[in-house]
Steps between C-alpha positions, in 0.01 A plus 500: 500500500696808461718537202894674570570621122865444376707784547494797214181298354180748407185442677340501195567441125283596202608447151329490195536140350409293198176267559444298204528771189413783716655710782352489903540696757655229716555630907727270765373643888739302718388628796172434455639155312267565172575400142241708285434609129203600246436266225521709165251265415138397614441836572815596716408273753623500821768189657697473816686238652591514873901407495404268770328307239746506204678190436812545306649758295722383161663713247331388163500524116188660299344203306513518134142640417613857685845497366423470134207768553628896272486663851895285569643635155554799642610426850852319649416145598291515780549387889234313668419344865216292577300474854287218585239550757234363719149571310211499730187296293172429662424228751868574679667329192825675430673486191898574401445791236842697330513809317832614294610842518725651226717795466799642290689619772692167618610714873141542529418141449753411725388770741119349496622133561725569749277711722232212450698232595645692814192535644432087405817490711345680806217248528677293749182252591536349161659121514830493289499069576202258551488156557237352314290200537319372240204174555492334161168316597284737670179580304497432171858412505593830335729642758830477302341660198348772697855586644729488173272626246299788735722556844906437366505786215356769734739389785785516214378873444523607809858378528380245834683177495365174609564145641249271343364175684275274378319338739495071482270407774314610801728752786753569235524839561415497825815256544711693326434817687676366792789426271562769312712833577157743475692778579644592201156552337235780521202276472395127445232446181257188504332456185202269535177513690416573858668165636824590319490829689415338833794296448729808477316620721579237783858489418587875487294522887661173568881627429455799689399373790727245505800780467361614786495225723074561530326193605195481205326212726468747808160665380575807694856599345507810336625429155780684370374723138650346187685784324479355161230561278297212310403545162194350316497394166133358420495158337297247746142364531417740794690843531282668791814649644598696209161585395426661818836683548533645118124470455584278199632183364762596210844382419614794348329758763648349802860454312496886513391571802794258563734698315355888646580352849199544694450389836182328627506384923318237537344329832545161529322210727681222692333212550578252805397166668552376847837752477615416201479646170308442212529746207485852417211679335459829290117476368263223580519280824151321432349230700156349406375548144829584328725301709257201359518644144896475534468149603308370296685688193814346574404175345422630188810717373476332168144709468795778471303840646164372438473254815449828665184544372408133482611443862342844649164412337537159622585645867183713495282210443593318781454808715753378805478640825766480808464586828802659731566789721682829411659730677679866356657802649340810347747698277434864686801617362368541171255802367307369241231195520406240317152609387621873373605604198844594502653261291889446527676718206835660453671636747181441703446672835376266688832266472709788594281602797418176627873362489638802675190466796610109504856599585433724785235265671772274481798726613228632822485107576851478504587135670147452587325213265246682356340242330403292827363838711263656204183357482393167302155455327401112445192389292362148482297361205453318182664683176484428148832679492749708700699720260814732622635712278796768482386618203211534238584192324371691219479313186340505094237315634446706831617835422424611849650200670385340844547800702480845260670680814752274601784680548860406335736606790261645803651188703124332513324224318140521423370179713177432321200216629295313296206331725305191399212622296288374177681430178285800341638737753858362474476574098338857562853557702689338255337706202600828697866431455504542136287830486462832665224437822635436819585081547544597918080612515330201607423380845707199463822675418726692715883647492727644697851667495740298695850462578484186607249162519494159630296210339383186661261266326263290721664167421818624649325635786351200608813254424827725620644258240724588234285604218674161264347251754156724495349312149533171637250577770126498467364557180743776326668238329188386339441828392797577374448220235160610450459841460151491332329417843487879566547449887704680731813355401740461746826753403560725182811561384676877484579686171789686589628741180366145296669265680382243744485512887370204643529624870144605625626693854748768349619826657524848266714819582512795186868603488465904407647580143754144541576501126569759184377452154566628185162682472373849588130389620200525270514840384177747489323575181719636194231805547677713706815400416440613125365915654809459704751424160310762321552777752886404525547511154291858494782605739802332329461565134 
């Protein structure tokens, strides 16, 4: 972003400033936008803040302990401001940090917070108003907590205000999306898990295409971008989606990266049946072992987020398999693959590239359908589990995810087939999702980028019924009440960003970068970043 200075305003301001007891060397580049000084401490260490990252300047009064010190005896009464910033800690957890600058010379104090709060005035991609959702059950039932005692004072700080809803039962939000006037805010905030998100989620896609006039049950429509951001404030039972898009799951860390403004695309799935849509999806569309996990979970929400465990363990031991048909359009838009290494980072590549490829493929087609003259592949079989995925689905118990190269906004899920094979071999794959080997190396497994997928199970192949009238037929029903019997059981259900799909023959289409969120990507090892703030400060100080 490039930065116009005010009029008459230095490029660059260094003044020598009180720290603590002691005087630092303290050097404002606002054209390169960097805060830095030396500690007159622990061994005149270097510190710099990017301004991007500072959240709120405030003039300030020296605390007692430095006031009553000799060193004020002699001096006027001293002028101080104070500057809270983002502090980068390990793990991507981000902490607010302040430091208070003092001087005797009140212009210069007023000079300093000026000039800093300018440049806070430049950053125009920070929200000034949120609406703000808030899912008092979700998890462990913390999410109203969470928000006023971690979220609200920061938001305070940075001078954003907020509308407040708490949610009182199921489509809330969603409902009141449709309602409300969402213009006059600069994002929408769910706090709450990865269904309160979805739930946002639907509504926010929802609204704009309805503004539009787009028809969301024609499955070829090309949806129109939501231009709102959607904020994440960790406080459910499962948060994949902000795991894998701030790389991890923390209140406080995603409330500033909130407040910074950052700006995450995001590619999003649409799932129809028979022409007419179903639901959205943003990580996990799984069909098979984790739609059957899902399932089975639901009836034990008093278990709180334990079922998952009980239910998952219960789901491998009956070791399900379903037979059906798929078919998928190759995404050969995209650069990267699923079985590389290039994981999906900050202001990744890949994204960029693969978007801007997408868009001229489909401005060469021009009024052509694309979709129906490029090539289809279709495989047949029996599957312990059909996963797509948009992103990692990175979690704390699979650091890696699903798909390690799955890219955020490339406009491609990662469509990923899980053939009927022992329970040993199922657990060896299973195992590989929580540590470093590759979970795609077996002869059973394969993947592919896509754009787009069809699914079919058997059963619906050989009714052409609706799929509601299917479990009456034959013997699904039976073993749908008796799950133990460890046959081919007639239809699973689909776990769609953990909620149910009960519709076995569904149509997919990726949506390129549909949605923003308040996130900046998983960012790269603090390695290089720390030579890089060392060398600036070598140059600014």
């Amino acid at each position: 972003m490039e930065r116009q200075l005010p009029a008459g305003r230095p490029p660059r301001l260094v003044s020598s400033l009180g720290l603590g007891q002691r005087c630092s060397e303290v050097t404002l580049d606002q054209e390169r936008g960097l805060l830095a000084w030396r500690h007159p401490r622990r061994g005149g260490e270097n510190y710099f803040v990017p301004t991007s990252e500072i959240i709120a300047v405030e003039e300030s009064e020296l605390n007692k302990k430095q006031r009553n010190t000799g060193k004020w005896h002699k001096l006027a009464k001293p002028h101080s401001f104070t500057v809270y910033y983002v502090k980068k800690a390990r793990n991507h957890r981000w902490w607010c940090r302040d430091v208070t600058f003092w001087c005797v010379d009140e212009n210069l104090c007023n000079q300093w917070t000026q000039a800093l709060k300018e440049l806070l005035e430049m950053q125009k991609c920070r929200p000034k108003r949120l609406l703000v959702y808030i899912n008092p059950y979700g998890g462990k039932r913390q999410g109203k907590r969470i928000y006023e005692q971690k979220v609200a004072p920061l938001f305070s700080l940075a001078s954003i205000s907020t509308d407040v809803v708490i949610t009182e039962h199921a489509n809330h939000a969603k409902d009141n999306l449709f309602e409300v006037n969402i213009n006059k805010y600069d994002g929408v905030v769910c706090v709450g898990g990865d269904g309160m998100f979805s739930e946002v989620m639907h509504g926010l896609i929802g609204r704009m295409q309805k503004d539009s006039g787009i028809d969301q049950n024609n499955p070829k429509a090309p949806l129109v971008q939501c231009n709102i951001r959607i904020g994440i404030i960790p406080a459910g039972s499962t948060d994949c989606v902000c795991y894998s898009t701030v790389g991890i799951s923390d209140p406080v860390t995603s409330a500033l990266h909130i407040i910074v403004g950052d700006s995450q695309p995001l590619d999003v799935s649409s799932v129809h049946h028979n022409n007419t849509f179903l639901k959205y999806s943003v990580s996990l569309l799984g069909y098979g072992f984790y739609g059957d996990i899902l399932k089975d979970s639901e009836k034990k929400r008093w278990m709180g987020p334990m079922r998952y465990d009980y239910s998952g363990f219960k789901t491998f031991l009956s070791h399900h398999y379903y037979e059906g048909t798929i078919s998928f359009q190759p995404a050969k838009h995209t650069l990267g693959s699923p079985r590389d290494k290039d994981s999906c980072r900050t202001g990744c590549y890949i994204c960029k590239e693969s978007e801007q490829q997408l868009a001229e493929q489909q401005k060469k087609c021009g009024l052509k359908n694309e979709e129906d003259e490029e090539e289809w592949k279709v495989i047949k079989g029996k599957f312990l589990a059909i996963n797509a995925v948009n992103m990692s689905c990175a979690c704390p118990r699979s650091p890696k995810g699903l798909s390690p190269a799955a890219h955020l906004a490339d406009g491609s899920a990662d469509l990923i087939l899980v053939r009927k094979c022992s329970r040993f071999d199922f657990l060896r794959h299973l195992v590989r999702n929580t540590n470093q080997n590759d979970q795609f190396d077996f002869s059973f497994v394969d993947v592919y980028r896509v754009k787009s997928f069809q699914f079919t199970s058997k059963l619906s192949e050989d009714n052409g019924s609706n799929v509601a009238d299917i479990g009456k037929k034959r013997f699904g029903q039976f073993c749908r009440d008796h799950p133990a019997c460890c046959c081919n059981i007639a239809d699973s259900t689909w776990n769609c960003d953990g909620e149910t799909l009960d519709s076995s023959a569904i149509e997919v289409r990726v949506h390129c970068q549909l949605m923003k969120l308040f996130a900046r990507g998983i960012e790269e090892n603090c390695k290089d970043e720390a030579a890089y703030s060392h060398s600036s400060i070598e140059h600014l100080l």
